[in-house]
C-alpha positions in Angstrom: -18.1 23.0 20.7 -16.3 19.6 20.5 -15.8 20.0 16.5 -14.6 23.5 17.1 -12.2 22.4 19.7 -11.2 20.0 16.8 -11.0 22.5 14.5 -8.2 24.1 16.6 -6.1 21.2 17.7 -5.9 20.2 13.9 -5.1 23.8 12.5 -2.3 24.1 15.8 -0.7 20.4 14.6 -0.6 22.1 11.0 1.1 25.2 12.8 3.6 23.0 14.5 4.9 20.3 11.5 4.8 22.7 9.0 1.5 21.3 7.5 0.7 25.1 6.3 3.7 25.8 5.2 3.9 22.7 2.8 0.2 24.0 1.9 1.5 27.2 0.6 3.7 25.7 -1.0 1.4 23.1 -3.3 -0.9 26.2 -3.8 2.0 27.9 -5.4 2.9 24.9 -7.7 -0.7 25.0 -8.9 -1.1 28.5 -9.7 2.5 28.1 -11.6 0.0 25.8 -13.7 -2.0 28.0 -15.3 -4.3 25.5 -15.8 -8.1 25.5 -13.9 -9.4 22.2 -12.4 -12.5 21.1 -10.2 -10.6 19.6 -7.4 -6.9 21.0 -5.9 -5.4 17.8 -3.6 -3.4 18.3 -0.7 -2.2 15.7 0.8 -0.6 15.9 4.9 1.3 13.7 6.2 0.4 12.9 10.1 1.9 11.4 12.8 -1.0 10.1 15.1 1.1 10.1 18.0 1.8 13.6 17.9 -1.7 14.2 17.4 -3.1 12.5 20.6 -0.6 14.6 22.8 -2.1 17.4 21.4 -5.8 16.3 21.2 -6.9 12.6 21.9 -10.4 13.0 20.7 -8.9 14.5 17.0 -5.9 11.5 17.2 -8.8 9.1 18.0 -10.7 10.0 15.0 -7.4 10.2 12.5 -7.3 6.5 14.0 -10.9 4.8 14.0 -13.0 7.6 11.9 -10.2 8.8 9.0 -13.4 9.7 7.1 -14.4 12.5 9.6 -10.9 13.6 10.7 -10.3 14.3 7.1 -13.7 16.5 6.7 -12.3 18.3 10.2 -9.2 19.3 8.6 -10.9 20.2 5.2 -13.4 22.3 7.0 -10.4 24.8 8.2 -11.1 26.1 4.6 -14.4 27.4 2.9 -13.8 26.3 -1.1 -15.4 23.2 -1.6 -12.9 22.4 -4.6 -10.0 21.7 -2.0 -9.8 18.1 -1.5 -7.3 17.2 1.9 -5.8 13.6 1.8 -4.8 12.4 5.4 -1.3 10.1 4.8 -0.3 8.6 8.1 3.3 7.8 9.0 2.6 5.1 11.2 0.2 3.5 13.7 0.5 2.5 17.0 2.2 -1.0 18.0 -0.7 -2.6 19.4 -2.8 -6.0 18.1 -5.8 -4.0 17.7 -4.4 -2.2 14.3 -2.8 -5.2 12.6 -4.5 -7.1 10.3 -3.3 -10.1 10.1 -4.0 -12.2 6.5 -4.2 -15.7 8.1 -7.1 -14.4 10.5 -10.9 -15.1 9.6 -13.0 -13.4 9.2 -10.5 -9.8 8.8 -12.8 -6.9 10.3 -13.0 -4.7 7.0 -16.7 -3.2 7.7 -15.0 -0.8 10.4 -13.9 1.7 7.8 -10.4 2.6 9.9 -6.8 2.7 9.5 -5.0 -1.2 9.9 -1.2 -2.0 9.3 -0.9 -5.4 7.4 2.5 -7.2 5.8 3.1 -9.1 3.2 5.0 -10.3 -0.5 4.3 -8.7 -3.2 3.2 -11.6 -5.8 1.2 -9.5 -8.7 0.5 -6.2 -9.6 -1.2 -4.5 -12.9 0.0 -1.6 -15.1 -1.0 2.0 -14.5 -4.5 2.9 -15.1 -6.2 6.1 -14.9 -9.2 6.7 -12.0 -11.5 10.1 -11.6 -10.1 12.4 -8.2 -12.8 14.6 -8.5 -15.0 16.2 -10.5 -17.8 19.2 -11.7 -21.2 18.7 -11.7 -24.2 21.2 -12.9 -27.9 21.6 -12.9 -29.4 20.4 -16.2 -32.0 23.3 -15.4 -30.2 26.6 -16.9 -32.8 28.8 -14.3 -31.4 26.7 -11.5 -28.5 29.1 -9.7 -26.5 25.6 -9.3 -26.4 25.1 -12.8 -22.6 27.2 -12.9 -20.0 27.7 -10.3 -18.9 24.6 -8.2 -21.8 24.1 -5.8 -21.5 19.8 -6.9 -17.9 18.2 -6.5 -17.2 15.1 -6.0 -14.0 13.5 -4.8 -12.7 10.0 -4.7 -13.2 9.2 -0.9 -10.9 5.7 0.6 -13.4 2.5 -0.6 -15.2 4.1 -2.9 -16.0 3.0 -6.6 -15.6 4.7 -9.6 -19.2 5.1 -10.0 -19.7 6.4 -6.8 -17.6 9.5 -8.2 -18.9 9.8 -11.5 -22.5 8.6 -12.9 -26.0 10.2 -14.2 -28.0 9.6 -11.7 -27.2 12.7 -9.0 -30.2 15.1 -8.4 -30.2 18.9 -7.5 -30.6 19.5 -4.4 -32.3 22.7 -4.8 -34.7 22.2 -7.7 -34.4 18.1 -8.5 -33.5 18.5 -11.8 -30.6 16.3 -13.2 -27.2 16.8 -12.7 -24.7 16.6 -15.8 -21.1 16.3 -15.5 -18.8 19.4 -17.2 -16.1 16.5 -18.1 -13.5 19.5 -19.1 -12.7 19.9 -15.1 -12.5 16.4 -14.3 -9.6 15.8 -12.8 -7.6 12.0 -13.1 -5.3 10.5 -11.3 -2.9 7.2 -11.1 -3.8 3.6 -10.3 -2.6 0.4 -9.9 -3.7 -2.8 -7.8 -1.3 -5.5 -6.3 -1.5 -8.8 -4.5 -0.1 -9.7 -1.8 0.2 -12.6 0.5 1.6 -13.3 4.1 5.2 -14.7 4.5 3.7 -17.3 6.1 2.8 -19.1 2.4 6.6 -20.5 2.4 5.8 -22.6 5.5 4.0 -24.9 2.7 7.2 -25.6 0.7 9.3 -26.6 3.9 6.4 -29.6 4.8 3.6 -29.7 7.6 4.1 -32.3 10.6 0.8 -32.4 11.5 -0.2 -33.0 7.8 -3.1 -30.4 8.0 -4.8 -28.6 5.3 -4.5 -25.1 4.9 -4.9 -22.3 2.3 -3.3 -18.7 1.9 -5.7 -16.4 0.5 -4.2 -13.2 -1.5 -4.9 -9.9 -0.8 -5.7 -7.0 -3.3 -4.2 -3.2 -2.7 -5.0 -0.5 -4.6 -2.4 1.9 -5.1 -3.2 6.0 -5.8 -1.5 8.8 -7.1 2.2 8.9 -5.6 2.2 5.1 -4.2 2.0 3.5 -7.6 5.0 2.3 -8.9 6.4 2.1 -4.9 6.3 -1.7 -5.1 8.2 -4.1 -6.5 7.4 -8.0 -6.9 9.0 -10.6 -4.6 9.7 -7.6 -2.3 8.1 -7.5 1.4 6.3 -4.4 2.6 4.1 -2.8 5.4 0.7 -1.0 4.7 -1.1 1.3 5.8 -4.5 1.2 4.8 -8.5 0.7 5.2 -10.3 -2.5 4.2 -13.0 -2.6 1.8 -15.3 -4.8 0.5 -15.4 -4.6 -3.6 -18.2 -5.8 -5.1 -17.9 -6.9 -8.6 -19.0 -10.4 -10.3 -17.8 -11.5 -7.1 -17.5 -10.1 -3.5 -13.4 -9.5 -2.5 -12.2 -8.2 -0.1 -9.1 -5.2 -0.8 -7.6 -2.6 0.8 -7.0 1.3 -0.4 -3.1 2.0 0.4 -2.7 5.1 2.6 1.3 4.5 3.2 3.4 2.3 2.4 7.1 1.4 3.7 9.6 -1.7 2.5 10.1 -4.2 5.0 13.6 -5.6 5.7 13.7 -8.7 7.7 15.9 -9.1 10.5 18.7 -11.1 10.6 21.8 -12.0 12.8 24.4 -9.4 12.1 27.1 -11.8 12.8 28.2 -15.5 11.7 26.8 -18.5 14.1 28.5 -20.6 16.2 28.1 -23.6 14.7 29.3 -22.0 10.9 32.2 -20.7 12.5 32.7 -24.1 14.4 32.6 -26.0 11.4 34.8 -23.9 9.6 37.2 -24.1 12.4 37.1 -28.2 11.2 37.1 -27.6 7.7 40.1 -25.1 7.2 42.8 -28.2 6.5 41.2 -28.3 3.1 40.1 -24.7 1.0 37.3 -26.5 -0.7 35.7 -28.9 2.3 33.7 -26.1 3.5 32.4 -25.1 0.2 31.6 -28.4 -0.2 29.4 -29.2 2.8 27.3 -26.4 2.2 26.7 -27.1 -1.7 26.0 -30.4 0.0 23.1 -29.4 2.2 22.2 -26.4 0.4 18.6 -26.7 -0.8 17.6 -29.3 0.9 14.0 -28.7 1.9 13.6 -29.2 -2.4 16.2 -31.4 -3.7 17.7 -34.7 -1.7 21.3 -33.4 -0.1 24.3 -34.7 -2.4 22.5 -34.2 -5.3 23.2 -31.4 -7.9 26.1 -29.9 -5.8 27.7 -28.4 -9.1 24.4 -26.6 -10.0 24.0 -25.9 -6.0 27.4 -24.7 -5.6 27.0 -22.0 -9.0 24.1 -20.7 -7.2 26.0 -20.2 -3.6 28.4 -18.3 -5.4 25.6 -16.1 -7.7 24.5 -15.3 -4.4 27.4 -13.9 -2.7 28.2 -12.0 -5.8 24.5 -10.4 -6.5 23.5 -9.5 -3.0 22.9 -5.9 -2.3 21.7 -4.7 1.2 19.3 -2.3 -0.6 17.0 -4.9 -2.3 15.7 -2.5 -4.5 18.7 -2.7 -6.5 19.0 -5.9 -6.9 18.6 -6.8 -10.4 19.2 -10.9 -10.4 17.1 -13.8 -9.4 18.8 -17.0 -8.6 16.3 -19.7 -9.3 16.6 -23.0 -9.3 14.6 -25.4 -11.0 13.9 -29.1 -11.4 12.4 -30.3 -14.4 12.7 -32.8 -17.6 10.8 -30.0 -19.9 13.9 -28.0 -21.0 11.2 -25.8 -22.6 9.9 -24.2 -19.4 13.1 -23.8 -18.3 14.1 -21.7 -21.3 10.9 -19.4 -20.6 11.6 -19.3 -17.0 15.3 -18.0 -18.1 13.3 -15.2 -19.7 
């Protein structure tokens, strides 16, 4: 009774943010395809908060079980090649769903939805990963061995052998199951690193002379999140930890939104710039001057460099953009006798 009740409260919040009509609508671009494949994904987006005014036991699952909220939404439909992806707008403000990358150990063996934050610091190219695909009974008496009894979707966490490999049984008869690789259907993937913003505390010096160490964190990108990111830029996730194990245990998380991060700052000039341009304005270069001056100086002593320091003020004023993702200049500066890594860094 509890799952039916589900079954309502999701297909009503469908009704209401036009979750069926968007449905139609990616049924129609796939039958304007022409072309036949083993899995169809639909992806809806859902706002949690709107779902626990209308059902808290269905919101409380799209929050801590995502696995079974998404099988309640994909049983509102009978074909067992429709694969529903759950993409969440946001989560609630509360400790419990940040995940916070200075924290040990991070909790990644609940399989539910955390928001973390961080810099974008690598990333690899576009690779190809299996959505779905069509299995068949090796035994040609079987009855599974046509139609699309066996198909198998990439689930959040889960390998690429868990979708694909040669080792899945019948269930009816026991037999074997081989793959018809002309359905299988692939999608987009790309994995980036992030790491918390508060790494740049190391360059400004530790009073307490501590040790400390900023672990990186892996996030695997699918389908229409790849390409979203952009190094050196600071973003919020959405997403579920999981624990990859490869020749080494490391722990990632599978991207279900993600959304750029602008930090705030003071709209308006401080007192003490304004003050101390107040002092300055006898002269139109004294002010320039005091800030080349101490520009920097968490990195170089102040007074030194003020020519190169003062260039760099000024590339800043003239390159910065509000929307970050156009900016297209990176003012660096660096210290070195090895002219030759400065010409590759100038690269």
């Amino acid at each position: 009774m509890e799952t039916l009740q589900m079954k309502e409260a999701a297909l009503v919040y469908l009704d209401r943010s036009g979750g069926l009509q968007k449905f139609i609508d990616d049924c129609k671009s796939y039958n304007d395809s022409k072309q036949s494949y083993a899995v169809y994904r639909f992806s809806i987006l859902i706002n949690p908060c709107d779902v626990v005014e209308l059902d808290a036991e269905l919101g409380n699952h799209i929050l801590h079980h995502p696995l079974k909220a998404a099988r309640v939404f994909q049983s509102l439909q009978t074909e067992t090649q429709i694969n529903i992806v759950l993409k969440l707008t946001h989560l609630p403000a509360l400790p419990s769903y940040t995940l916070d990358l200075c924290e040990f150990p991070l909790n990644y063996a609940s399989q539910r939805f955390y928001m973390m934050q961080g810099i974008v610091i690598a990333m690899t190219t576009i690779t190809k990963y299996t959505q779905g695909a069509r299995f068949l009974c090796s035994d040609e008496v079987c009855p599974f061995s046509k139609g699309f009894q066996y198909v198998r979707v990439h689930v959040p966490g889960a390998t690429e052998s868990a979708t694909v490999r040669n080792d899945f049984l019948c269930s009816l008869c026991s037999s074997s199951l081989q793959e018809d690789r002309k359905f299988r259907v692939l999608g987009d993937k790309q994995i980036v690193e992030i790491i918390t913003t508060k790494m740049f505390h190391a360059f400004q010096g530790d009073s307490k002379n501590q040790p400390f160490r900023f672990q990186s964190l892996g996030i695997f990108l699918r389908d229409e999140l790849v390409n979203k990111m952009k190094i050196g830029n600071e973003y919020k996730i959405i997403g579920i930890p999981v624990c990859v194990k490869t020749s080494q245990t490391a722990l990632c998380v599978e991207a279900n939104n993600i959304t750029p991060h602008t930090a705030k700052v003071p709209s308006g000039i401080s007192d003490n710039f304004r003050r101390l341009l107040s002092l300055t304005l006898s002269s139109c270069w004294k002010f320039t001057a005091m800030l080349a001056n101490v520009f920097a100086s968490q990195i170089v002593a102040p007074g030194t460099y003020n020519l190169l320091k003062l260039c760099l003020l000024m590339s800043l004023v003239q390159t910065r953009d509000c929307n970050r993702e156009r900016e297209d200049w990176l003012d660096i500066l660096v210290i070195t006798s090895d002219t030759l890594l400065v010409d590759r860094v100038s690269l």
